[in-house]
N, C-alpha and C positions, 0 to 999 in steps of 0.2 A: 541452434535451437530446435528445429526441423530434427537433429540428430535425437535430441531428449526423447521429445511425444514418440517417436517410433518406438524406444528401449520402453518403454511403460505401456502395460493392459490397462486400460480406461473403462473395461465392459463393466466390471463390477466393482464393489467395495473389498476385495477379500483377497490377499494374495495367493501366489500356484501353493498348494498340500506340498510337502517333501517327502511326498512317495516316486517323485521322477525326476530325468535328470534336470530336465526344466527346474523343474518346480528347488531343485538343491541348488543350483545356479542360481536361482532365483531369490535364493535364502539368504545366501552366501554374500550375493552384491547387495541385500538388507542390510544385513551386519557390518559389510562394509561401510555403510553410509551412516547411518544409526546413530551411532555412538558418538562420532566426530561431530553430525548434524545438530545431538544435544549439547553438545560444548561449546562448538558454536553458537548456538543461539544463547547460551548462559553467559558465554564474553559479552557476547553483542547486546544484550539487555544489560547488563551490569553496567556496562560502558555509556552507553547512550541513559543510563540513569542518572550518571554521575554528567554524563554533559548536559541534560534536561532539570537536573538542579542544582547540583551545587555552581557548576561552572556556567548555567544563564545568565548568573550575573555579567558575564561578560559582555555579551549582546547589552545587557540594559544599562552599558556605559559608556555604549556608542553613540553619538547624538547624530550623526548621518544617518537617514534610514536607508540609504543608497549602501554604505559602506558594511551598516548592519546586515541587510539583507544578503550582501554579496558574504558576506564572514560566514551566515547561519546555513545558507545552502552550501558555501565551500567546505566545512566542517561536516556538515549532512552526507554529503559524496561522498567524502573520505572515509568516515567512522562505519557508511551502511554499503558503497560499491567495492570501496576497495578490499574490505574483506568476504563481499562478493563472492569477487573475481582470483582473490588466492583458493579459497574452498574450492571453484570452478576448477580450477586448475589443478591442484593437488590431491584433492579426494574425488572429485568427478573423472579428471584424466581428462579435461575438455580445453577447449584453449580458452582463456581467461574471461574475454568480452562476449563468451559465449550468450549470454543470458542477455544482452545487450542486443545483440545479430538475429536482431526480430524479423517475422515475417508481415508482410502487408496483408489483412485481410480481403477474401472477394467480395462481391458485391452483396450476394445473398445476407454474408456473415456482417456486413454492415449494418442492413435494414435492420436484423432481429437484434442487433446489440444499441443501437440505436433508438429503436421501438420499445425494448425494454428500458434504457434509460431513463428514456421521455417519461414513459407511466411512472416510473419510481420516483424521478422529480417532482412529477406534478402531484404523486399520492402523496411525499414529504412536505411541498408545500400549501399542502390542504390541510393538512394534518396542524403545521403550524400556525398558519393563518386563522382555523377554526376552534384549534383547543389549545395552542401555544403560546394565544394572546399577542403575537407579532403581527408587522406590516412590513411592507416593499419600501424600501429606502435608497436611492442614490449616494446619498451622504458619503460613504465609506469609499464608493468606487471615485466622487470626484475629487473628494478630499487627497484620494492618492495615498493614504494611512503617512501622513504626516509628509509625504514629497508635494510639492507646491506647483514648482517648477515641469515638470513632468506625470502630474499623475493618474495619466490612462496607459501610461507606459509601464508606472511600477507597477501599480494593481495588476495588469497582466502578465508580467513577469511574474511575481508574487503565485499566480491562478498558474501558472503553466510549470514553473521550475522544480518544486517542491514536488508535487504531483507525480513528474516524472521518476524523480528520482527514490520515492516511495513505492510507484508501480514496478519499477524495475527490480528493486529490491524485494518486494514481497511476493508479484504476480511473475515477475520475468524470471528472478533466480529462487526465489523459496519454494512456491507453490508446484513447478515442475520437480525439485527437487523432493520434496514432499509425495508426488505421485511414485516416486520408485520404491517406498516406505510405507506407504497405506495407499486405501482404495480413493477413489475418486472425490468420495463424497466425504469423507473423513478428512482428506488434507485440505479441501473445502475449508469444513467446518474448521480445523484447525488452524488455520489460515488466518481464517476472519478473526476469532480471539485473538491469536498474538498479534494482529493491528492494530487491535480494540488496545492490547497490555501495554505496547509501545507509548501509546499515547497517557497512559497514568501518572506517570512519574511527573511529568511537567503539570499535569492538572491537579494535582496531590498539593505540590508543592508550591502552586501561586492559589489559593483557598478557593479552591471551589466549592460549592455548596450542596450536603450531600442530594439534593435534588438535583442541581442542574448535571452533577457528577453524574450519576446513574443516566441522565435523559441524554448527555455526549455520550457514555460507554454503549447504550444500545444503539441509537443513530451511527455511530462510530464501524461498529460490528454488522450493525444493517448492509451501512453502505460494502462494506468489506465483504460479503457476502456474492452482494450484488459485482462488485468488481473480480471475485472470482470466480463468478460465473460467466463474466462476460471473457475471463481469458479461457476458460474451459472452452467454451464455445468458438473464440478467434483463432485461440493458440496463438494468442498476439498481446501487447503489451499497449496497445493503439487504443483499443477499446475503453479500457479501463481507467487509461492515463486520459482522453478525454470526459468521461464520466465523474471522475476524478475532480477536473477541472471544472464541470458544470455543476458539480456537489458543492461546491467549495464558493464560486459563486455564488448560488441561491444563500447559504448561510453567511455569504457579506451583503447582501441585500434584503435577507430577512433579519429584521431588529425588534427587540420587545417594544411595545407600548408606554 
């Protein structure tokens, strides 16, 4: 991972001119990347569209929510790391769990990813408390989303598993991948929309209403923003996968009126 950020200039938006040899070298591993980068992501979206609607029926014929849950993230892994980790491997020239073989942030890098956090949650939840018409609800975390028997243990499975495996996939292997192809602020922003895109197909397809649609698609993209900033800043997947997880709870314990 450490090997990525060193290969990419992070000073500006704007890749090396190819008036030098730098800057031709510099072209040359674009184009390498480029092209395979957009195919990729057109399998990988097509694919996960066709698993977010037509084939969700399957999850919704599961009456376990233990067996569901463990089905929707094994499926998750598979459809979003394991094609990962071959791109890693054969167009990066990296060894596979690359993007995986995160580093631990220091302490400095803690406080301000932390401290940003904090203010984005608590501006989110003022936001919806004051004009979203919602309240603070327990309900959903003891209820366990339908486990009885257990459920402070799935809710947090549920808050932790998912999480990870989207930050990896978006913040850990896209976003650096992303920086060797545009500048800093641009695979950013680029970033955060295709998180925002991932998530339509399923909301498309169980009716959502074109208000609450639009008020997920920005919240959605907000947070995405926010989590790729916070790995710009760690060069870690830590950050953002906890933030991740505190976004996720505020909106099970935020509920309409």
């Amino acid at each position: 991972m450490q090997g990525r950020w060193e290969d990419c200039d992070l000073s500006d938006d704007s890749t090396p001119p190819p008036g030098s040899n730098q800057g031709e070298t510099s072209l040359t591993a674009i184009r390498s990347i480029r092209l395979p980068l957009a195919v990729f992501l057109l399998a990988f979206f097509a694919t996960w569209t066709l698993r977010a609607t037509w084939l969700y029926s399957i999850d919704e014929q599961i009456a376990s929510p233990w067996i569901r849950f463990a089905y929707a993230n094994a499926v998750k892994a598979i459809l979003w790391l394991t094609p990962a980790a071959i791109f890693t491997a054969r167009i990066l020239r990296q060894r596979p769990t690359a993007f995986c073989a995160d580093i631990w942030p220091g302490r400095q890098q803690w406080i301000a990813c932390i401290l940003i956090t904090t203010l984005y949650l608590a501006a989110v939840a003022a936001f919806e408390l004051s004009v979203g018409n919602k309240r603070f609800s327990l309900h959903r975390i003891s209820s366990g989303s339908g486990d009885q028997q257990w459920p402070s243990l799935f809710v947090t499975l549920q808050l932790l598993v998912s999480p990870l495996i989207e930050e990896l996939f978006f913040r850990g292997f896209l976003l650096p991948t992303m920086y060797q192809i545009v500048g800093r602020w641009t695979a950013i922003a680029t970033n955060s929309l295709l998180f925002m895109l991932i998530h339509w197909p399923y909301w498309l397809s169980h009716a959502e209403s074109a208000r609450l649609f639009v008020a997920n698609s920005i919240g959605v993209c907000g947070f995405a923003l926010l989590a790729s900033w916070l790995y710009d800043r760690s060069r870690s997947v830590w950050p953002p996968t906890l933030a991740h997880t505190c976004n996720n709870l505020l909106a099970m314990v935020l509920v309409a009126n």
